[in-house]
C-alpha positions in Angstrom: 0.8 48.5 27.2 -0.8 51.1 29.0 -1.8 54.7 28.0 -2.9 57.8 29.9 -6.5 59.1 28.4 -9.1 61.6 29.9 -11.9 59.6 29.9 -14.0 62.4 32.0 -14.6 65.4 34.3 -11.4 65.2 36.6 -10.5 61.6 35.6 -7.6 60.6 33.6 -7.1 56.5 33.4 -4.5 54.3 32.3 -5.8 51.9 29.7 -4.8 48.8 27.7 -3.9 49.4 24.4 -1.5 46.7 21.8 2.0 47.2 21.7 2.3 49.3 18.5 3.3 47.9 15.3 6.1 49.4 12.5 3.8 49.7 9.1 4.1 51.4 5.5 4.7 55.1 6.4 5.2 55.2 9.8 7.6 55.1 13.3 7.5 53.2 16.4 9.0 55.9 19.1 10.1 55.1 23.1 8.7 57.9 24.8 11.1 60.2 26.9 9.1 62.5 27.9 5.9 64.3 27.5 4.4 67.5 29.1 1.1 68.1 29.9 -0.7 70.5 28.1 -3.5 73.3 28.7 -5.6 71.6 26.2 -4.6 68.6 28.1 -6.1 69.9 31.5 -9.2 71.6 30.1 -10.6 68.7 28.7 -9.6 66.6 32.3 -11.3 69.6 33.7 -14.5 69.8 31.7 -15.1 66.1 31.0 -15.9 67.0 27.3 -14.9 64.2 24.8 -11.2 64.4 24.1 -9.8 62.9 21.1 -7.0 60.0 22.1 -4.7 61.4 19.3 -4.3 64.5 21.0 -4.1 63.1 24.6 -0.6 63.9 25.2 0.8 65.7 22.1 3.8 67.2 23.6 6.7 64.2 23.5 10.0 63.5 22.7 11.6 60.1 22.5 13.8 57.5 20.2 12.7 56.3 17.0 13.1 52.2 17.9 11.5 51.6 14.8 11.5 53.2 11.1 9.2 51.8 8.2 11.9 51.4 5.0 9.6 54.2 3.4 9.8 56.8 6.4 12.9 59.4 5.2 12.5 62.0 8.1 14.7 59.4 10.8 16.2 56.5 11.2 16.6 54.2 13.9 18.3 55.6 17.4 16.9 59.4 16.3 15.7 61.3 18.8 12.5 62.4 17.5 9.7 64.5 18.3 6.0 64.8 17.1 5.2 68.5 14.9 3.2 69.5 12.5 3.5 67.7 8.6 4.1 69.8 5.4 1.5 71.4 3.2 -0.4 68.8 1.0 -0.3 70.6 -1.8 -4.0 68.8 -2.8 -6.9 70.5 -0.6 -8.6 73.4 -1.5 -7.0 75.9 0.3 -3.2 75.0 -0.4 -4.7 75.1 -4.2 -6.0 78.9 -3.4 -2.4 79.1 -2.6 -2.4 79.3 1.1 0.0 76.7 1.7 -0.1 77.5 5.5 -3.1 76.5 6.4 -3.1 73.8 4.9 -6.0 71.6 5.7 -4.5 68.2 5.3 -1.8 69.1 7.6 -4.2 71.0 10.0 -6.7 68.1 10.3 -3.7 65.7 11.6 -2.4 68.3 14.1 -6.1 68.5 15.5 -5.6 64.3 15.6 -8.2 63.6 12.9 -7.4 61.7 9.4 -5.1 59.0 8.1 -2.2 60.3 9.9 -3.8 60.8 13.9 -2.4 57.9 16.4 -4.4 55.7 18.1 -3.4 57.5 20.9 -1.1 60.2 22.4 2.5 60.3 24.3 1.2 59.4 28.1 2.3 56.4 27.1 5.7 53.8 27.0 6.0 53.7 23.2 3.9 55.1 20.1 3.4 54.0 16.8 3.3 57.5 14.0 3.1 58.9 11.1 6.7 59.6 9.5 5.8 62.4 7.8 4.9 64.4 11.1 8.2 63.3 13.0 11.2 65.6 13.0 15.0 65.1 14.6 15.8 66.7 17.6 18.5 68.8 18.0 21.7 67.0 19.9 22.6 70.3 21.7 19.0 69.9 23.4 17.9 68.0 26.9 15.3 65.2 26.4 13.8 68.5 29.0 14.1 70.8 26.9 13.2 68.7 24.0 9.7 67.9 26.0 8.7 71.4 26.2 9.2 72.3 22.5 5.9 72.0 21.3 4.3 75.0 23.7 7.8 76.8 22.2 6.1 76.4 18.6 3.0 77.7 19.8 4.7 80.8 20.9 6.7 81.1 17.9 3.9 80.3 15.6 1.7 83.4 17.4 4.7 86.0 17.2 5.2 85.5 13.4 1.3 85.2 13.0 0.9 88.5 14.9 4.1 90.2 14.3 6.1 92.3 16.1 8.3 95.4 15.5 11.7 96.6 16.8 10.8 98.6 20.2 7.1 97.2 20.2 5.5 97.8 23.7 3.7 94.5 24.1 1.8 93.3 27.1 1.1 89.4 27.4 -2.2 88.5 29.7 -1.9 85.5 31.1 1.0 83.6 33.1 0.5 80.1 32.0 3.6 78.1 30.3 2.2 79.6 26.6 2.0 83.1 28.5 5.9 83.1 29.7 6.9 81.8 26.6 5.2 84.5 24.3 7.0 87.2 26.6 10.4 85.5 25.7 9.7 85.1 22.1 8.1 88.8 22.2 11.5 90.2 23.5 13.4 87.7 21.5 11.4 89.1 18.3 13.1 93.3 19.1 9.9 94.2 21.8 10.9 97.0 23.7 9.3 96.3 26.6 6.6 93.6 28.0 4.1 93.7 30.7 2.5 90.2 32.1 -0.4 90.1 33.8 -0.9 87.7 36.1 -2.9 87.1 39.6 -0.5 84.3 40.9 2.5 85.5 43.0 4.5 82.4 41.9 3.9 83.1 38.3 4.3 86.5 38.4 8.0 86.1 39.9 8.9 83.2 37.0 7.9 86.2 34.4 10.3 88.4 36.0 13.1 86.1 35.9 12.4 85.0 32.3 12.0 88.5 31.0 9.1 91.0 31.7 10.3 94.5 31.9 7.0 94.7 34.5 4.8 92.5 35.8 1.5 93.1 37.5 -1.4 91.9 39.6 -4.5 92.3 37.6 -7.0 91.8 40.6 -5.1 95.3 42.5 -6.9 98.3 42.2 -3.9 100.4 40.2 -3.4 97.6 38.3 -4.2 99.9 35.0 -2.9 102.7 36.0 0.3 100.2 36.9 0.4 99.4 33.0 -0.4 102.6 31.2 2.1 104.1 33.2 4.8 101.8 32.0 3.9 101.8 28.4 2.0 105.2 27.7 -1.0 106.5 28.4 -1.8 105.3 24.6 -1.7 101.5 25.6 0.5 99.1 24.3 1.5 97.9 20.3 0.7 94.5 20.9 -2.0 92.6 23.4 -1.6 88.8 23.7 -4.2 87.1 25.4 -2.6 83.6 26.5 -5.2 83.4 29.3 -7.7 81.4 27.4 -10.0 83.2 30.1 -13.5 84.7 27.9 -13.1 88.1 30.0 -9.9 88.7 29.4 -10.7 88.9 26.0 -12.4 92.0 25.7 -10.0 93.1 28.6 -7.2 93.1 25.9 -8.6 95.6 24.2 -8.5 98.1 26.8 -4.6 98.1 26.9 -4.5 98.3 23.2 -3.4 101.5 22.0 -5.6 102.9 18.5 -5.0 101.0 15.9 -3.0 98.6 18.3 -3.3 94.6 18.2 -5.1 91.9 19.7 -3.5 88.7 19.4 -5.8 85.5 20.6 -3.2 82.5 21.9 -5.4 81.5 24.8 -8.0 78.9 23.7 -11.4 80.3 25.6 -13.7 77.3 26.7 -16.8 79.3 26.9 -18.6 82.7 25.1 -16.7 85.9 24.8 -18.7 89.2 25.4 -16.9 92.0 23.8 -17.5 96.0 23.8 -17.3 96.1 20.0 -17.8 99.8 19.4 -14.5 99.8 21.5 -12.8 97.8 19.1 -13.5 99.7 16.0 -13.5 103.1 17.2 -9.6 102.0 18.6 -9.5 100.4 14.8 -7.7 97.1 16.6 -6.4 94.3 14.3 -7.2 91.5 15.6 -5.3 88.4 15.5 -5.1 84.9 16.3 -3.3 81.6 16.4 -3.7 78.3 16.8 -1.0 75.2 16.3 2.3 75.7 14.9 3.7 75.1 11.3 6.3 72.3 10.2 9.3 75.4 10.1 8.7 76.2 13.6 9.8 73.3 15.3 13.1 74.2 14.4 13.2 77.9 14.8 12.1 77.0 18.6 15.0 74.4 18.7 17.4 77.3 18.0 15.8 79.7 19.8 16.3 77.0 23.1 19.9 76.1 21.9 21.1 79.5 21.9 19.7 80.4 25.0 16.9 83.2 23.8 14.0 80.8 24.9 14.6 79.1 28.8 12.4 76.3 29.4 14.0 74.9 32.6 12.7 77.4 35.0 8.8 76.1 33.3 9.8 72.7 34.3 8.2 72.2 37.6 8.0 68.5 37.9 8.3 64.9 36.7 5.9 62.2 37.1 5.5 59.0 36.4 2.5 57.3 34.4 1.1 55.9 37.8 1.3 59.7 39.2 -0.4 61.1 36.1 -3.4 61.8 38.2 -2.0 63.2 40.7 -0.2 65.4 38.1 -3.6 66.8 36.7 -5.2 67.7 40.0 -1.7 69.6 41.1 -1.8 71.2 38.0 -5.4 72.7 38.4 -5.0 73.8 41.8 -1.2 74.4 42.2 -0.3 77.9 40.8 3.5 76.5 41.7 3.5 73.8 39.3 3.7 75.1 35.8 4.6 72.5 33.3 4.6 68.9 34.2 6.6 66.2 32.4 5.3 62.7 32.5 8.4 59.9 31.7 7.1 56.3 30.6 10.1 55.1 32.4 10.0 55.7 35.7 
């Protein structure tokens, strides 16, 4: 069987790996689909060491096979991977922060007994029960393959939080980007601003919900903003750029005692202006992952039509094009989110 890994700067290769094999705890799944991810790209990218676990976390497929002592499917589900419950063991749930939870963190982040050999840019995939959950039948094995990123989003509006009329800007027009500005509005904002240089991505914000959105390399572009939300600045900042300058940028559009929220993972060193940050008084928040209760909030939120991930879909490949899928990715502001499907 072959299996889609980074395996250095700008290379992604299909290599051989054993059929997987049903054992105590765990679930042989036919991969449907899986999206590329950011994280995905970055490392493909940078050539840093990637971890196989995580090479393709974003999948959906059919439980073929279910260990007697998995409860969380059965055979025929449609499953998806997601985050496991809190251990209730390590130190931290024990301090009685249950949500960050460092058993459950550690095999999100593809390390410990429960990471895969390998990730979902593959035909099938042997893993661990206690991190599968059922997909929704009201959802396309589509919109199924994009509801990880959803959880992301999710996760970083309840981490951040948001109140009724909230003027929020989001920075950063990437899949997580769009899909914090419809979980922003979905969450009561009043308005939201995206910021983002591509044409093409600035027109997909507009038709999935930003009350404004704006070219960040124009001239006016802050005057653009402040005169949209107030001359104060915004409620909320999310930066989903991952870019390190956009990070102290963020703060600029915060209004005092505004927010920062950090989605965007940064691959280098970010400067920032702190005397600007605490004479504003920002709180500053981040994110990072989802928990096991957001996977199905983002199903409903799809379902009932709050959260659109068709217009993100851009394209389907097939494992042999999974190359080509990557480069098209890093130089293509068109293509957006990328689903690879085993089958084809």
């Amino acid at each position: 069987m072959q299996v889609g890994l980074v395996t250095g700067k700008e290379q992604i290769e299909l290599k051989d790996f054993p059929e997987p094999v049903v054992e105590p705890g765990k679930v042989v799944v036919d991969i449907a689909y899986c999206g590329i991810c950011g994280t995905d790209l970055h490392a493909w990218l940078s050539g840093s060491p990637y971890n196989p676990a995580i090479c393709g976390h974003e999948w959906v497929g059919h439980a073929s096979e279910v260990h007697s002592s998995v409860t969380t499917c059965k055979e025929g589900d449609r499953v998806a991977a997601g985050g496991r419950t809190a251990c209730g063991q390590c130190s931290t749930c024990q301090r009685g922060d249950a949500e960050h939870c460092e058993t459950a963190f550690a095999a999100i982040c593809g390390m410990g007994p429960m990471a895969a050999p390998h990730g979902g840019f593959a035909p099938r995939i042997a893993f661990d029960g206690g991190r599968i959950y059922q997909v929704a039948p009201s959802l396309t094995d589509e919109q199924a393959g994009i509801l990880e990123p959803v959880t992301i989003a999710v996760h970083a509006i309840r981490r951040t939080g948001i109140r009724l009329g909230d003027r929020v800007v989001v920075i950063g027009g990437g899949p997580i980007g769009l899909l914090v500005l419809q979980c922003a509005k979905a969450a009561g904002a009043g308005t939201c601003v995206l910021l983002e240089p591509q044409e093409s991505r600035r027109k997909l914000a507009a038709a999935t919900g930003a009350d404004l959105v704006i070219d960040p390399m124009t001239a006016d572009a802050s005057e653009q903003l402040f005169a949209h939300v107030g001359s104060g600045g915004a409620d909320v900042v999310f930066e989903c750029a991952g870019i390190p300058a956009t990070i102290n940028q963020a703060v600029t559009y915060a209004r005092r005692g505004g927010t920062v929220s950090l989605v965007g993972v940064a691959s280098g060193k970010a400067e920032i202006e702190a005397a600007q940050w605490l004479v504003k008084e920002i709180r500053l928040q981040s994110s990072i992952a989802s928990l096991r209760e957001e996977f199905f909030m983002a199903q409903s939120l799809i379902a009932d039509g709050r959260i659109k991930t068709e217009p993100l879909h851009t394209s389907t490949v097939s494992l042999d094009g999974i190359g080509d899928a990557f480069a098209a990715l890093a130089r293509n502001p068109l293509e957006v989110k990328v689903l690879v499907d085993p089958r084809l």
